[in-house]
N, C-alpha and C positions, 0 to 999 in steps of 0.2 A: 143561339145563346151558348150551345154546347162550343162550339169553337171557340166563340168568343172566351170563355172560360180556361179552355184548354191552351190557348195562345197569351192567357195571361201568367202562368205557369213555368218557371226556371226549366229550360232544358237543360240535363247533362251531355257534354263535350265527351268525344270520347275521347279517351289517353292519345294521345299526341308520339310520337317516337321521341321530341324530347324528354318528355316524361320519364321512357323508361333509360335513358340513357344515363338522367342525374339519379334515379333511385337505383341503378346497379353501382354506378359510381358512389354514392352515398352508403350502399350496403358494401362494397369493400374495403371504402375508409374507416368503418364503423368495427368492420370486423379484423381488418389491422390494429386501430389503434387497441382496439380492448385486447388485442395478442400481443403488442408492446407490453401494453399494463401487467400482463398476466407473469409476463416474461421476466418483467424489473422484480413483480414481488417474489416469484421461484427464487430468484438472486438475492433477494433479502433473505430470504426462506435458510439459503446457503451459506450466506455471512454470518447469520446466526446461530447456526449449528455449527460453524469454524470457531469463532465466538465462544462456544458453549466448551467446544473440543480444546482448548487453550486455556479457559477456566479449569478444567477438569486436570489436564497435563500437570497445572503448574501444582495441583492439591498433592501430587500422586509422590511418594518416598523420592528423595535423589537415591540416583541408582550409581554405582561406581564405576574403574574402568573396563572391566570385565564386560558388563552389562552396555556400556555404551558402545563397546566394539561389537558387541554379539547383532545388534542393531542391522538388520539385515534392508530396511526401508527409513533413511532417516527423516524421510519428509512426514514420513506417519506419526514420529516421535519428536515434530519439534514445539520447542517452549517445556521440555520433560525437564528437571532440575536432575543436573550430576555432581558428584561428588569428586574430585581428584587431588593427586598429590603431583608437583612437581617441581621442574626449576623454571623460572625464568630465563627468557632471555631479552636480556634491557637493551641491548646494543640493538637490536631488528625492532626497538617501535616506534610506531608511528604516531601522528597526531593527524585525524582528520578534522578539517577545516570546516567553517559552514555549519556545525551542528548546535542545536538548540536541545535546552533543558530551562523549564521554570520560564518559557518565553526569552533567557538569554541567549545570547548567541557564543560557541565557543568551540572547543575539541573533545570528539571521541578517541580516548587514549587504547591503542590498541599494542598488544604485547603479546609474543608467540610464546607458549610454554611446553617444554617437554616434559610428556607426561613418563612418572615412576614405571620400568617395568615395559615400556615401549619405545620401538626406535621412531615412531609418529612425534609430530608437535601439531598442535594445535593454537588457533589465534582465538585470544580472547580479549573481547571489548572488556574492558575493564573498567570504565567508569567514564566521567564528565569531565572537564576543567572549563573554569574561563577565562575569555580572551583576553590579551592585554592589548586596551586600545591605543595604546598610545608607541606600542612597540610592536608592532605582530610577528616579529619574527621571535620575542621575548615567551618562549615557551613556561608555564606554569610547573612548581618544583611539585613532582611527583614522586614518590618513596617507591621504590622495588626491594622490597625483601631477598637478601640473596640466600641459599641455599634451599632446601628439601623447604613447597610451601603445599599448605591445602585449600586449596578454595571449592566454593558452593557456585555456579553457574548455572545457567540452562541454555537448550540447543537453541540457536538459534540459526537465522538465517544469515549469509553474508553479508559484510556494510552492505546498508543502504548505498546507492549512484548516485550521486546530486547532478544535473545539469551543468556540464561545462562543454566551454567552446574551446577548441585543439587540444595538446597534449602539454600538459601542466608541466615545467621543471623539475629534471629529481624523480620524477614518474616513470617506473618502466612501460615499455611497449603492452599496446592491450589497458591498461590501466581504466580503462572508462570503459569494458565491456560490462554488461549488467549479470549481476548473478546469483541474483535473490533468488531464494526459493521458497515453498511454502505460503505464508501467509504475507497480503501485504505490506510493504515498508510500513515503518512508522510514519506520525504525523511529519516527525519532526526533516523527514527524505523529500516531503513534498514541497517542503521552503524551497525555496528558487534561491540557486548559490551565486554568488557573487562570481563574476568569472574575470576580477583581478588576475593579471598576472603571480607566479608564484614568489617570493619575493628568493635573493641571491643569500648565499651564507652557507655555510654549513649545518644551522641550525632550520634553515629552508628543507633542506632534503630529509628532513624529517615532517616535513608539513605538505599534507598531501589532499587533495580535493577529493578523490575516489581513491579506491582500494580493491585491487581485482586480487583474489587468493592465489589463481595460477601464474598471473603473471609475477606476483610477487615470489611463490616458490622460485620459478624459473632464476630471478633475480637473485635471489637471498641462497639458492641451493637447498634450502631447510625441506625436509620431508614430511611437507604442511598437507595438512586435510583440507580440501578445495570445495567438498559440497555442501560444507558448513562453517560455523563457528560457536562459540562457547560467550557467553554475556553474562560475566562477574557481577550477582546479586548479594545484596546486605546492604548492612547499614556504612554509610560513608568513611571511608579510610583511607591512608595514605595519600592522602591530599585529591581523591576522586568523588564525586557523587553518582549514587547508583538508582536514582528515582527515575529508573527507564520510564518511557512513554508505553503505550499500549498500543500494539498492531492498530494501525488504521484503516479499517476492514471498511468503512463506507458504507455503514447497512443504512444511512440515513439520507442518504443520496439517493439509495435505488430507491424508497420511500417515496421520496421526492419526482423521480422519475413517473412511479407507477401513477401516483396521483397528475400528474401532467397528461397522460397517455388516454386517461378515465375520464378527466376534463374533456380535452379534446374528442372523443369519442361523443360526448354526452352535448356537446357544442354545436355536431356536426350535425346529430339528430335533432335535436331543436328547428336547426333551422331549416334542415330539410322539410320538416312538419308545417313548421310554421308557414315558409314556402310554395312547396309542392303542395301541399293540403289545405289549410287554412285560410290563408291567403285567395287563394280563388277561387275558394266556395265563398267570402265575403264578398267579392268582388259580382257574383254572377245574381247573391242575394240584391244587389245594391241594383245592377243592372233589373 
């Protein structure tokens, strides 16, 4: 009876080499993916401290040009609001092409100005216009104040690079190298640009897809500042609009990431459980 008893009784199997080969495999997917996870939110963790540091820059006094040249790290110091006096110069600007504000599409008007007091010039974004669609070589009338002006800016980084394919007309050599720095382009860098041809005219070679600082000095001769730019803030004037977009830092994407990485992670365990475990203890109870 004692056998009989004992033979009617579930043996356990012992582990198999399969066995441990999917629970090592399953223990280093498990412990990658939760190191992905960890990894996206540190980088969110980062965005938002840049975030926080850009918030704070923009609160702090505009400082003048003394204080902007004493600047011994400018990437520490950008989105900081400056104060300066100078001249324009209208003859050297540009209009980039491709840029959005308010969802439309139209030009970043950029103009080099020599600052009071220094043999430097500096490029500053100065505002918004839009397109004309029915002319695009039909640049929009833009006011330049001529003699001693003051405007309110902050540092910024270089135009944004749009996406183009060869070298655009009118463009000097180099022109499409990247040379942002600091914090990410704005949203409006990440639209995918049209890579029309540039159109002919002489009102062409003011219309330009990218904007490289160096190779523009080289071209222009001007004794331009290359590891930045200046982005003319206020209320709308001279036929420009100044309602910048806001660095698009992505902290909502690594979000997205980390939660993908935790999933996965938490998907892999399931069904290793369910599997490895569950599953053929049900099986051996049924047998």
């Amino acid at each position: 009876m004692r056998e009989i008893e004992l033979s009617g009784k579930p043996t356990r199997r012992p582990r198999g080499l399969r066995f441990w080969i999917v629970t090592l495999v399953t223990l280093a997917m498990v412990a990658l993916t939760v190191s992905l996870g960890r990894w996206q939110l540190s980088r969110a963790a980062q965005k938002e401290a840049l975030a926080a540091r850009i918030e704070a820059q923009q609160t702090h006094p505009p400082i003048d040009l003394a204080g902007l040249q004493s600047i011994e790290n400018i990437g520490s110091e950008m989105h900081r609001r400056v104060t300066l006096r100078g001249l324009w110069l209208p003859t050297q600007t540009v209009y980039l092409d491709n840029r959005q504000m308010h969802g439309r599409p139209g030009f970043y008007v950029l103009t080099p100005i020599a600052l009071e007091g220094t043999e430097r010039t500096y490029m500053v974004q100065r505002g918004w216009v839009p397109r004309n669609f029915m002319d695009r070589t039909q640049l929009p009338a833009v006011e330049t104040p001529p003699g001693l002006v003051e405007i309110t800016a902050r540092i910024a980084p270089p135009p944004a690079q749009l996406m183009q394919l060869g070298k655009e007309e009118g463009a000097p050599a180099g022109a499409g190298a990247a040379a942002a720095q600091g914090a990410e382009p704005p949203s409006a860098a990440a639209t995918p640009a049209a890579t029309e041809p540039a159109p002919a005219g002489p009102q062409a070679l003011r219309i330009r897809q990218n904007l490289d600082l160096h190779a523009f000095r080289v071209e222009t001769g001007l004794p331009l500042r290359e590891d930045f730019s200046l982005q003319q803030v206020g209320p709308a004037s001279e036929g420009l609009d100044r309602e910048w977009p806001q660095p698009a830092l992505g902290i909502e994407k690594h979000y997205g990431y980390a939660f993908q990485w935790f999933g996965l992670a938490t998907l892999v365990t399931v069904l290793y459980v369910w599997f490895q475990l569950i599953a053929p203890r049900r099986r051996r109870h049924r047998g």
